[in-house]
N, C-alpha and C positions, 0 to 999 in steps of 0.2 A: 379567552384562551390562556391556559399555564403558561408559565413566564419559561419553563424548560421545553417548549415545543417553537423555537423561534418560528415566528411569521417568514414568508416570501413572498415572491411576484406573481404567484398563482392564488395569492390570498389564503387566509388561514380558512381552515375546514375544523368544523364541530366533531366531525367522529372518524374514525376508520371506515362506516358503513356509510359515508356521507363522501369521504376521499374517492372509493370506488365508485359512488355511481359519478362524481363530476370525470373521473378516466373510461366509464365504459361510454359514457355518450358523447363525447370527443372521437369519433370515428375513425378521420383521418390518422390520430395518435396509432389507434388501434392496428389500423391497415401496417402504418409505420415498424410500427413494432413486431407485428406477425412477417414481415419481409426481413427481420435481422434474428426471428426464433426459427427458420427454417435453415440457417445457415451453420456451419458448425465450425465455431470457434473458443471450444472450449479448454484447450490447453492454453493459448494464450491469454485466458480469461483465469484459469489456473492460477497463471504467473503474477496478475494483477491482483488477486486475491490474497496469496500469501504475500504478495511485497504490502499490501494493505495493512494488514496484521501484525507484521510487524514493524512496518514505521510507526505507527500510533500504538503498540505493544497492547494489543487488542487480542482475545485466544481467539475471537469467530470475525470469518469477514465472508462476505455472500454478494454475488453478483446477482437481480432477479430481472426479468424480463417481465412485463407486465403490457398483455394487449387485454383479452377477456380474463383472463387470469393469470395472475404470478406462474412464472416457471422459474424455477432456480437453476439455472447454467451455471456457475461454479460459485466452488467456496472453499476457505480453509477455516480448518477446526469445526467442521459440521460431521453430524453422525453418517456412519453410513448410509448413502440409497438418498436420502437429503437428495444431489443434484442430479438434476432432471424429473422431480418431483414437480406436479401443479398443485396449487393453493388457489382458494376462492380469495379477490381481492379482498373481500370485507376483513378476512382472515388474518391479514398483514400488516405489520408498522410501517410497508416499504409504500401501501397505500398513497401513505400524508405527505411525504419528502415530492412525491411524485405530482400529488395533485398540487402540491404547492409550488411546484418548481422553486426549492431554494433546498438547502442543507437545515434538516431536522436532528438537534442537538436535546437529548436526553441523558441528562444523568443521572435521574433516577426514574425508571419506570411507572414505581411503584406510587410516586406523586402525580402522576400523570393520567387521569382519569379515563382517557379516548384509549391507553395501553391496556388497564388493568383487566378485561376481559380476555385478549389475546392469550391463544394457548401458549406461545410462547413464553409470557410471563408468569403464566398460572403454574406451567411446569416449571418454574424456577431455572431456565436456559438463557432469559434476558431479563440482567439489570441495570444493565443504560444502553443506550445505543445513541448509533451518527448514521443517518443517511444522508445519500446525495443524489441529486436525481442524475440519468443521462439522457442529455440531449443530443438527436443528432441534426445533421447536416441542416434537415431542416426545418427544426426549430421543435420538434414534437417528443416529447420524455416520454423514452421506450422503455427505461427501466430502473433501477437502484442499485447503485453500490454502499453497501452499509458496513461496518463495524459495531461489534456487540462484544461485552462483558456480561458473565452471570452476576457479578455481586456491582453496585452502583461505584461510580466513580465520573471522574470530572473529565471533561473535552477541553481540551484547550485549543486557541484561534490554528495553530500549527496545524492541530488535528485535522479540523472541521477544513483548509486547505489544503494538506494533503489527501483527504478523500474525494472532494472537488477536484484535484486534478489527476487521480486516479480514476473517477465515472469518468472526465472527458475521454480516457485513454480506453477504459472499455468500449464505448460507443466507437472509438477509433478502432479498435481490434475489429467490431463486428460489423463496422461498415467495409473495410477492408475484405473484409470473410464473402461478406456478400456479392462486393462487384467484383472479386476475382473466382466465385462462382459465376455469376452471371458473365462474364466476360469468356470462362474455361467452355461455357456453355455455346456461346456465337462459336467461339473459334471451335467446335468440335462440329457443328453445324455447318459449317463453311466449309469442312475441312472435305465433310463426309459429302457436301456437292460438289465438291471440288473432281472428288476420285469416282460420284458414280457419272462426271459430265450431264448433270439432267438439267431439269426446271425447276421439280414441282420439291417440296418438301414436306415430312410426315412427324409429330412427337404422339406418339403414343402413351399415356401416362398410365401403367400398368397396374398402378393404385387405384385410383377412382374411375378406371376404363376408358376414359376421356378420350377421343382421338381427334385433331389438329392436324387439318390440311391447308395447302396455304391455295391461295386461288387458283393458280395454275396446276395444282392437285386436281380440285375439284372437280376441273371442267375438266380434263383427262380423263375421270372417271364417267362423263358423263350427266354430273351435276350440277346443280346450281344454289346456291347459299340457302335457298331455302329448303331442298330437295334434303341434302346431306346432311346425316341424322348427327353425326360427330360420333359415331359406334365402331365399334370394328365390325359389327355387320354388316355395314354400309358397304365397306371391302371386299366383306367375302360375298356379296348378294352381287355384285359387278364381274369377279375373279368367275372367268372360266370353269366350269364344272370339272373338268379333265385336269384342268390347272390345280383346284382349290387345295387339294390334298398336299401336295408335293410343295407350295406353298405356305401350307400352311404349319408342314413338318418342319420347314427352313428358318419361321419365326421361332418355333416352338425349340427349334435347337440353339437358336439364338438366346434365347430366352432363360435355358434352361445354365450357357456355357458362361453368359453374360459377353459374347461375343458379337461376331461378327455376321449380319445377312445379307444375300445374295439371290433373289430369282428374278428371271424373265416370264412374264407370265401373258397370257391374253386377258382382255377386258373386255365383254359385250354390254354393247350401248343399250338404253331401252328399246331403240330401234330394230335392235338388228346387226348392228354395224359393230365389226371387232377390229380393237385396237391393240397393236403388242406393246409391253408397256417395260422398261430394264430398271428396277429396283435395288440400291441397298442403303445400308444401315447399320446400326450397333446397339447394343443394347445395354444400358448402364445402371450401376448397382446402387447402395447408400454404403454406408459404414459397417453396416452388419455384414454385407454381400448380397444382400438380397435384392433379385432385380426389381427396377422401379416406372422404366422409360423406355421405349423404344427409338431414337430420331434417325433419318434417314431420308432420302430421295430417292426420285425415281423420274425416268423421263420416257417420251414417246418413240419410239425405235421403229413403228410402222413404215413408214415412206424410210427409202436409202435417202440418209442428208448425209455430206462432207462433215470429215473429223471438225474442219475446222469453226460451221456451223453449229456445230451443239458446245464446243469450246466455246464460243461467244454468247450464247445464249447461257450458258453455267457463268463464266464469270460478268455477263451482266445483271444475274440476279443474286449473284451472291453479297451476302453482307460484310464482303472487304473492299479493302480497295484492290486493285490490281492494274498494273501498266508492264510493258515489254519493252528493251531496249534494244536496238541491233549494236554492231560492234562499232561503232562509231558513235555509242553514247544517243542516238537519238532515239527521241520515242515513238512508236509503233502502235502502238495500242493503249488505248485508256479507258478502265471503267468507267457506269453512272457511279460509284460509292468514290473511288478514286478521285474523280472531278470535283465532289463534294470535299473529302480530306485537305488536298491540295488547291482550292478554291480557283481552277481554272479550268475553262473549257477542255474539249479534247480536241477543240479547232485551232484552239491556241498552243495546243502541247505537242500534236503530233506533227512531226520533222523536224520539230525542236531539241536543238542539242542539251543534257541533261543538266550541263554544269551551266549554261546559259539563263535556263528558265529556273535553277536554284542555287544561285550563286555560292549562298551558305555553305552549301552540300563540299564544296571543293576544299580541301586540305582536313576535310575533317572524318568523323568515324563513316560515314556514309562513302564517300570515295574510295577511303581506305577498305572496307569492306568488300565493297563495288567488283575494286581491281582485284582483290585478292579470290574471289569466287571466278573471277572470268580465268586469273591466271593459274590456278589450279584445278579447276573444271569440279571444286566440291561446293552444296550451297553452306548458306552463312543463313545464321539468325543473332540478330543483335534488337536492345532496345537505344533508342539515340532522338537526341532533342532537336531540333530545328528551330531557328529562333525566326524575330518575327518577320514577315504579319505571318505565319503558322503557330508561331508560338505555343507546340506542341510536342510532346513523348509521342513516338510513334516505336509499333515493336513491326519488326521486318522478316521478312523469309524471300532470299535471292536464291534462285536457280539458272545457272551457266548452262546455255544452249549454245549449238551450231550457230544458232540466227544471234545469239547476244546474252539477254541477261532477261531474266522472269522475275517480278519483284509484286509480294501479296504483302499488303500490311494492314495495320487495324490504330486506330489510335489508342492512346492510353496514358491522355493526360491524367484524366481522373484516377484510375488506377494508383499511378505515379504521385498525383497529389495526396491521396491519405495515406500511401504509403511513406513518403517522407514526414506526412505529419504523425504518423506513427511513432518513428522512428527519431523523429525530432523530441516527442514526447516520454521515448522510455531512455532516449539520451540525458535528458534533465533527471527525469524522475535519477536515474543512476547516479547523478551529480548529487541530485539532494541525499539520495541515500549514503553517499561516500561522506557528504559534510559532513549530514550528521553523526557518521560512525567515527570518525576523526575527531569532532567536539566530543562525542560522548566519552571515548578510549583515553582520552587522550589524560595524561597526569598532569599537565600544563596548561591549561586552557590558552594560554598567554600565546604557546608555543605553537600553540592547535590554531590560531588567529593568523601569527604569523606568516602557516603554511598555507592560508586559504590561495592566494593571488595560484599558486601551482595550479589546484585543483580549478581554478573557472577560466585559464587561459590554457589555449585559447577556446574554449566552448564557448565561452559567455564574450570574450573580450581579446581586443591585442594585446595589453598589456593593462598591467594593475598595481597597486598600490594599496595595503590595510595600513590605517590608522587607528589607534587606542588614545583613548585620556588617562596617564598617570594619575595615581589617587591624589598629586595635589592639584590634577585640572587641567595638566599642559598634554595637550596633544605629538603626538610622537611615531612617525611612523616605525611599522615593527615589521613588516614584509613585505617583498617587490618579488617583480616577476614576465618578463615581457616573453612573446612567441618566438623571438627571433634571438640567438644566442649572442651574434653580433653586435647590438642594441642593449643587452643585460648590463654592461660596465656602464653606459652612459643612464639607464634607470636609476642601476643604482647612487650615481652621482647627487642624481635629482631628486632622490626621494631623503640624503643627507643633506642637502639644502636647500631645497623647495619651503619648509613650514619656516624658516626666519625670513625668506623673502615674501612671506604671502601675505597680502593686507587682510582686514576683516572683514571685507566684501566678498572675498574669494571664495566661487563655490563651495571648497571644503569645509570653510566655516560657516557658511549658511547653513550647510546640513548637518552644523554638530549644534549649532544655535537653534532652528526649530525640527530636526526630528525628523525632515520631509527630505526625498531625492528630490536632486540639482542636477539637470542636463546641461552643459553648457558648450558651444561650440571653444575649440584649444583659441582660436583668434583673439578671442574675448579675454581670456585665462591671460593670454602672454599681454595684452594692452594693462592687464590690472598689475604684472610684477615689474619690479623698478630694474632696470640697467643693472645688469647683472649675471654672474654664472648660471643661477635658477631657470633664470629668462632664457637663457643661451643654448642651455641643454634641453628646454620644452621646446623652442624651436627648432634645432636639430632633431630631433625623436619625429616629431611630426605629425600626433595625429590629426584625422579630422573633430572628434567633438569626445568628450569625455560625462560620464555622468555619477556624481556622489554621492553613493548608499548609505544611509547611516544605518550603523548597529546599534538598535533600540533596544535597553533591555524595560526593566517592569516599569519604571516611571524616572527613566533617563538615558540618555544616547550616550551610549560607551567608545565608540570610535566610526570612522567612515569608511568604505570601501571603496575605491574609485578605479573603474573601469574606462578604459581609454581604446577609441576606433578606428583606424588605418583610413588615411584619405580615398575617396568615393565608396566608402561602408557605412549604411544606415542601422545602428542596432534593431532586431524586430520587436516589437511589443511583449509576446511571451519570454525572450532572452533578458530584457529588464525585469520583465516580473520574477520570472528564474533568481537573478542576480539578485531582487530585495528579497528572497525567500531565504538565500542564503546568507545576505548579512542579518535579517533578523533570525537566523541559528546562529549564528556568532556571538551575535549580541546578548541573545539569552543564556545562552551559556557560559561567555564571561559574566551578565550579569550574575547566574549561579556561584561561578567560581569564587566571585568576589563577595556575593554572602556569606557563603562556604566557610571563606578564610576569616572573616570578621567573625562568625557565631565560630569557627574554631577556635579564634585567638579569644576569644571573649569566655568561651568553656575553659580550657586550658589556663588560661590565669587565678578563674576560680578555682579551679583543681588546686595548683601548686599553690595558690594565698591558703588553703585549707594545710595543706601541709608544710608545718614549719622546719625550720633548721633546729640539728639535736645541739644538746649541752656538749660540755667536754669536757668530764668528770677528769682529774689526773689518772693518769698510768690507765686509761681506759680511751681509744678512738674509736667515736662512732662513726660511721658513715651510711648515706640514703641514698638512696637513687627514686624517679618514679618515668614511667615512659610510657605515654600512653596508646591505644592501638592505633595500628595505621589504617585501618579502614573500617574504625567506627567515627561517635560525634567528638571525640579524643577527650571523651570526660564521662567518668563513672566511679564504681562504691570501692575502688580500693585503693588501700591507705597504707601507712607507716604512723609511727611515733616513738619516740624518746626523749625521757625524762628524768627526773631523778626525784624520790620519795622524800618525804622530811627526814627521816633518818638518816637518809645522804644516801639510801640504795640506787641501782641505777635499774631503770622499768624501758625497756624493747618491747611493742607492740606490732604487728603485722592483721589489717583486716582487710576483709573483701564483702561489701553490701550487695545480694545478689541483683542483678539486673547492670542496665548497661547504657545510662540514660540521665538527667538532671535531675529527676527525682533519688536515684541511687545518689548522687553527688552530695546532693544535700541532703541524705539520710546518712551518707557516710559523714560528713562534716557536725551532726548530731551527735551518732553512737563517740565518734571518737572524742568532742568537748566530755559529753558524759562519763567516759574513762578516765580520761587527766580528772578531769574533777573529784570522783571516786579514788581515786588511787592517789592523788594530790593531798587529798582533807586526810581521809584514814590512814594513810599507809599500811594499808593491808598486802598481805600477798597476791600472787597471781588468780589463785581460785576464787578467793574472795570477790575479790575486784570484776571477774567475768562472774559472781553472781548478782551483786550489787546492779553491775550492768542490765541486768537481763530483769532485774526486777523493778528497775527504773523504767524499760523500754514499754513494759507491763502495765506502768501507772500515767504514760505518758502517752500510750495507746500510739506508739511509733507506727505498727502495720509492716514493719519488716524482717529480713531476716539474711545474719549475717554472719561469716565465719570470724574466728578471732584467735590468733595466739599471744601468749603473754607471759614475758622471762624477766624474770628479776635476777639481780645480780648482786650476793652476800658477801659478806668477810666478817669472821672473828677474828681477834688476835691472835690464838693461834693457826689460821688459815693463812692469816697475813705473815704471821712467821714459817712459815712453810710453802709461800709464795703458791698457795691456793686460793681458788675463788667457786663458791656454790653456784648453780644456776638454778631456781625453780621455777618452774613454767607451770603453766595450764594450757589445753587448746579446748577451743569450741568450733568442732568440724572441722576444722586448720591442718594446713602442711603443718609438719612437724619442722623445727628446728636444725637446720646440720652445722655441727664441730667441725674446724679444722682444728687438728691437734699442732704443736708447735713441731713435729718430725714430717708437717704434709700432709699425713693421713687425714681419713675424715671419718670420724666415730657415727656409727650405726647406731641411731637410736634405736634400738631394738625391741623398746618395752613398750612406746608412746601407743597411747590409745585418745584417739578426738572424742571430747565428751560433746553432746547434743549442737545443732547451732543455735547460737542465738536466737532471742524472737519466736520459740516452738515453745516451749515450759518454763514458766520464771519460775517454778520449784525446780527444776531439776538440779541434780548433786554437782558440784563443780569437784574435780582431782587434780592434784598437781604432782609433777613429776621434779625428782632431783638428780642433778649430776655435777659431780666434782671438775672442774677445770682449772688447768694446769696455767699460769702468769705464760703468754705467748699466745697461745690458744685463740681461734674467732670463731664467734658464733653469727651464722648468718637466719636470719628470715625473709621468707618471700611469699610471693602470690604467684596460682598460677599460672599465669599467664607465661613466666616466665619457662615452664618447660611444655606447656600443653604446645600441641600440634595436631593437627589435622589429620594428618597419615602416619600416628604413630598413639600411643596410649603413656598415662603416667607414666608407671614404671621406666618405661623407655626417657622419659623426658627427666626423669631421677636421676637414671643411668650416667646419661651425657650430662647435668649439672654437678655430679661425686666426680665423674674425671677431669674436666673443665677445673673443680676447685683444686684437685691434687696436683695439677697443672702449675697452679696460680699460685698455692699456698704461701711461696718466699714471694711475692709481689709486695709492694707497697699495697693498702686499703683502699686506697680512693680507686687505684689502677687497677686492681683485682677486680673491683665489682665491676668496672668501665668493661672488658674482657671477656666477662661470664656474660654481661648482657650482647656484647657483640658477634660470641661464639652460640647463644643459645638463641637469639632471634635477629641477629644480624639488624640491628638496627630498627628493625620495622615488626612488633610481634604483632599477632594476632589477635591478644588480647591486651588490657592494662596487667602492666608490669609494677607491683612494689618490692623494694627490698629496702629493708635497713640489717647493718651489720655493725657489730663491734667487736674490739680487739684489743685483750685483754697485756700493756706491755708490762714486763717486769718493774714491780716497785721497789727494786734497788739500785735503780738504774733513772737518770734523770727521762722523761720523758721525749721522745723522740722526736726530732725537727720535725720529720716528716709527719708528724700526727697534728700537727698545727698547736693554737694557744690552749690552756688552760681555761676554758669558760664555764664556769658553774655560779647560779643563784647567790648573794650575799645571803639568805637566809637556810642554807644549806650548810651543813655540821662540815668541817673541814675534812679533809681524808689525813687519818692519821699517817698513812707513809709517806703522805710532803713530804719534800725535801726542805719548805720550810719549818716543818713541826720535829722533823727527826733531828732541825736545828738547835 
């Protein structure tokens, strides 16, 4: 068998067509299954669908039922008309998961041999899938809940259990579905013998024409079990000639209204002998309207019997209970279903006072009820528990008579029992889903950790307690949190010094030492701490036993969670497994976190060791900045540099390698050695230099492609006597340059045209541009990052950097750029941000404190307007 189709407890299966036949000849499965596809519970099957999909961020999720064949009862992200479609099992991947009774994990299809026939796969709709099978009550897998992707990807352990306890929760929806059909069905059956007072009772199933009479029908008709055909002929071949018509319009309008029927009619025996016979009924629909059923009674009205003779015969045949109280609480009357309910005779019950023979019953909803229907003369219906030895839900209907109190009830522990475990179930499920929306959102993991103890108390626990291990290993707790608001000061006392009183035996450390939950009773806990506050405040708090989750992340336990349980509370088995689902999201998530931070600080370092600190030619301060995005790997291809030529020119450089990734880092770390080096050895100009570049990237078969601008910075003598200075630039696809002029302004370059980028033609022509600037003057460059936005274009992001800098222009340099970055992305931009800038001060004038030392190369020509050469 492939190693992607895990084995289970049903044993692996060789094919899809080999799956089907071990589910069609499992019979009982079969039977199982076709009792929960007759039932309709498909909006709550809806809801488990999409919450599937997106916990495991899956685009299809499908609930299927599977007796003779798949039926798809719901899904999200399926085509339309999909649910309520059948499929031949051979047809299906939900097949395998099923015959195997375990979760079939696929992540790639298309390696998987028993898939690759599957239309689904053929049409390119599935390329990985997770099924889980559902089992119910008892014990036979009715169907699958699965998640699919079209392109292949990985399942991880999280996945494969959150789909396991999403099947459990379908099989719980549709067993739900079904005994509260089958239950709506009795009580409407009871309801309707109730109101015609008969015997006998009739379903009519208006689909398959089936007619069901029950014994006491039959033989009113005249029949006997083997006589009665189960037809409605059978009916109308008994019904009076003169009757049959008027009768048979009464069904027929029943039928047609989906209401109510009503006749008295004659019955002749084969003998001879005619019986009158008082009939009704109802007639019920499905979901479209369409009628489906007839049920109803009817009983013998020949002989005059007392009202209160045929009352006794209806509620002894009826399938409730029912007992009568007079006004002194005692009882009068007791069913045979009654005597069964309440497991006591009716020789034992009747003259027995109420509250005597159910002592439970006194101060509780049943008394309370009781009185309140006798003293306002309206009835009551409640559902209410009884404890033992009934140890049952029971739902009630009291009616206030002259004589006392009339009381029908029905049991409905079962009902009661899957409906709590329903409910119990999409209470976790909600838990897990809020965790994990909290670790995912969250910008702190640390802080997301902190807050878990809120979120599981008290669902999971009384109170709680997370622990983390600091990265040098010490354990630390980081959040508390108890039910009780009274109680939160003394938590907190104990969760501030509980870990220096705790030896190395103490649960907590057991579960940070191997990895495994620690239950431990508190008695145990307070014997292992020494005399002390820690000791003092676990005994005051008081629970009964406590149990230590560790947060596991990929291959080490990150901190513990310890859930703690109020004396005579036993936590239940699904409430622990709850609780370790949720420390191992904690745990993997701070384990994320903490790679996160290590491979960011680990990028980030290479980024800025690639880019160095500039020179400090005199009467020229440079200044750099780089900032990298806040919600990428915070390393990619753009760059800065400055330097100064052999001549002693001074060279500003601004690139960006396109992409956004380690490979851009170290193609940017490439192109730019190759620039200082070219422009280092030659000292050529800027065009030069961007074609040298490009002709090296050519010979070196680099594979990229990157923007680039490049300003050189001149002076002759007479420029330096008229306290001028040249700029010539080149760009390759690059922002252009912007001046602040020494009045503020900010000069328009107006003429710049970006020759080609990099990496496209090592022929093409490089051009460079000249502009005159004035001693005072700064020239900035940048990337763009620095003005792109999301909900705005270039231009717009130009706009706000020329006002920003005219803003700025009297700033100090360092504090300038600090400014323009904080005004144009606040701190956090969106992409990598470089600038570098210099600022060109007057060279008659000593150089400016503020511009810091003088650092330039010993092998660099001096600047003739030193103040030491003008010496």
């Amino acid at each position: 068998m492939d190693d992607t189709f895990r084995p289970g407890g049903g044993g692996p299966v060789a094919s899809t067509r080999a799956a089907a036949q071990v589910l069609q000849a499992d019979r009982p499965r079969t039977r199982a299954a076709g009792r929960l596809r007759l039932r309709d519970a498909s909006a709550a099957l809806d809801r488990l669908a999409e919450l599937a999909a997106r916990l495991v961020a899956a685009p299809i999720a499908q609930i299927s039922l599977l007796d003779d064949v798949e039926v798809i009862v719901a899904g999200a992200g399926l085509p339309p008309g999909t649910v309520g479609r059948e499929n031949p099992l051979d047809t299906t991947a939900c097949a395998v998961p099923a015959a195997e009774r375990a979760p079939v994990v696929v992540p790639d299809v298309h390696t998987e041999p028993r898939a690759a026939d599957l239309p689904q796969v053929r049409a390119g709709v599935v390329g990985a899938y997770l099924g889980a099978p559902m089992v119910d009550a008892g014990g036979h897998v009715v169907g699958v809940l699965c998640v699919a992707a079209p392109a292949p990807r990985p399942w991880s352990d999280t996945d494969v259990a959150t789909v396991r306890q999403l099947a459990a929760a379908a099989v719980t929806e549709l067993e739900l579905a079904a005994l509260r059909t089958e239950y709506e069905s009795d009580r409407l059956r009871w309801g309707l013998a109730i109101d015609a007072a008969g015997i006998g009772t009739f379903d009519w199933d208006l689909v398959t024409g089936e007619l069901v009479w029950d014994p006491q029908l039959i033989e009113m008709f005249g029949y006997d079990a083997e006589s009665f055909s189960g037809t409605i002929e059978a009916f109308n071949e008994r019904v009076h000639p003169d009757d049959l018509p008027r009768v048979t319009d009464a069904l027929q309008t029943s039928i047609a209204t989906r209401g109510d029927y009503e006749a008295e009619y004659r019955v002749v025996w084969p003998g001879g002998e005619t019986r009158w016979v008082q009939a009704r009924g109802r007639t019920l629909g499905d979901e479209t309207g369409t009628a489906t059923r007839v049920l109803g009674a009817a009983y013998d009205t020949t002989a005059e019997r007392a009202a209160g003779l045929r009352v006794a015969r209806v509620l002894e045949a009826m399938p409730a209970g029912f007992y009568s109280l007079d006004r002194e609480w005692r009882f009068t009357h007791v069913n045979a279903e009654a005597e069964r309910l309440l497991g006591r005779t009716r020789e034992e019950l009747l003259g027995q006072e109420l509250w005597t023979a159910f002592p439970a019953a006194v101060n509780s909803v049943f008394e309370e009820s009781y009185r309140t229907a006798l003293r306002t003369g309206t009835p009551v219906h409640f559902d209410a528990h009884y404890p033992a030895p009934l140890n049952g839900w029971y739902e009630l209907r009291a009616w206030p008579s002259p004589e006392g109190l009339t009381v029908y009830f029905l049991e409905v522990t079962e009902r009661r029992r899957v409906q709590d475990r329903a409910e119990r179930g999409a209470q976790r499920l909600a838990l897990l889903a809020q965790v994990s929306a909290e670790l995912a959102g969250a910008l702190d993991p640390d802080a997301a950790t902190a807050h878990l103890p809120r979120l599981v108390v008290p669902a999971l626990g009384d109170w709680c307690i997370v622990t983390v291990v600091d990265p040098d290993g010490r354990p630390r707790d980081v959040g508390h949190w108890h039910a009780d608001p009274a109680v939160r000061p003394l938590v907190e006392r104990y969760a501030a010094v509980r870990l220096d009183a705790m030896p190395a035996t103490a649960p907590l450390m057991r579960a940070l030492l191997t990895g495994e939950a620690v239950m431990e009773r508190t008695g145990a806990v307070v014997d292992l701490l020494a005399d002390g506050e820690a000791r003092d405040l676990l005994t005051a708090i008081g629970p009964e036993s406590a149990v230590c989750l560790p947060l596991r992340g990929r291959d080490r336990t990150l901190g513990v969670m310890t859930l703690y349980f109020r004396r005579g509370w036993a936590p239940r088995e699904e409430d622990v497994a709850t609780a370790q689902d949720v420390a191992d999201r904690a745990g993997l998530a701070l384990d994320n976190a903490r790679l996160y931070g290590q491979q960011q600080a680990l990028a980030e370092g290479l980024q800025r060791s690639l880019l160095t600190e500039p020179p400090e030619p005199d009467h020229a301060e440079i200044a750099v900045r780089y900032l990298p995005a806040a919600e990428a790997a915070r390393v990619g291809g753009d760059w800065y540099d400055a330097f100064l030529q052999p001549a002693g020119a001074t060279m500003l450089v601004i690139g960006d390698v396109v992409g956004h990734d380690t490979e851009a880092a170290a193609a940017m770390g490439q192109l730019r050695g190759l620039l200082r080096g070219i422009a280092t050895y030659s000292d050529a100009g800027p065009a030069e230099v961007l074609r040298g570049l490009d002709a090296s990237m050519a010979l070196l078969q680099t594979r990229v492609m990157a923007t680039a601008a490049v300003a050189r910075f001149e002076q002759t003598d007479d420029e330096r006597a008229r306290h001028v200075t040249r700029m010539r630039w080149a760009n390759a696809g690059h922002l252009p340059p912007l001046v602040i002029n020494p009045d503020g302004s900010v000069a328009e370059l107006a003429t710049w045209r970006g020759d080609l980028l990099l990496g496209v033609d090592a022929e093409a022509r490089r051009e460079e541009s000249v502009v005159t600037l004035d001693r005072g003057a700064t020239v900035l460059l940048f990337t763009d990052g620095l003005i792109e936005r999301r909900d705005a274009d270039l231009d717009a992001g130009m706009a706000r950097l020329r006002e920003a800098l005219r803003d700025l222009a009297d700033r100090p340099l360092q504090e300038m750029l600090d400014e323009v970055i904080e005004r144009l992305v606040d701190g956090h931009p969106e992409d990598d941000v470089a600038l570098v800038a210099v600022r060109l001060h007057r060279q008659d004038r000593p150089r400016p404190l503020d511009a810091g030392p003088n650092r330039v190369p010993d092998v660099v020509p001096d600047d003739p307007a030193s103040p030491a050469l003008r010496r």
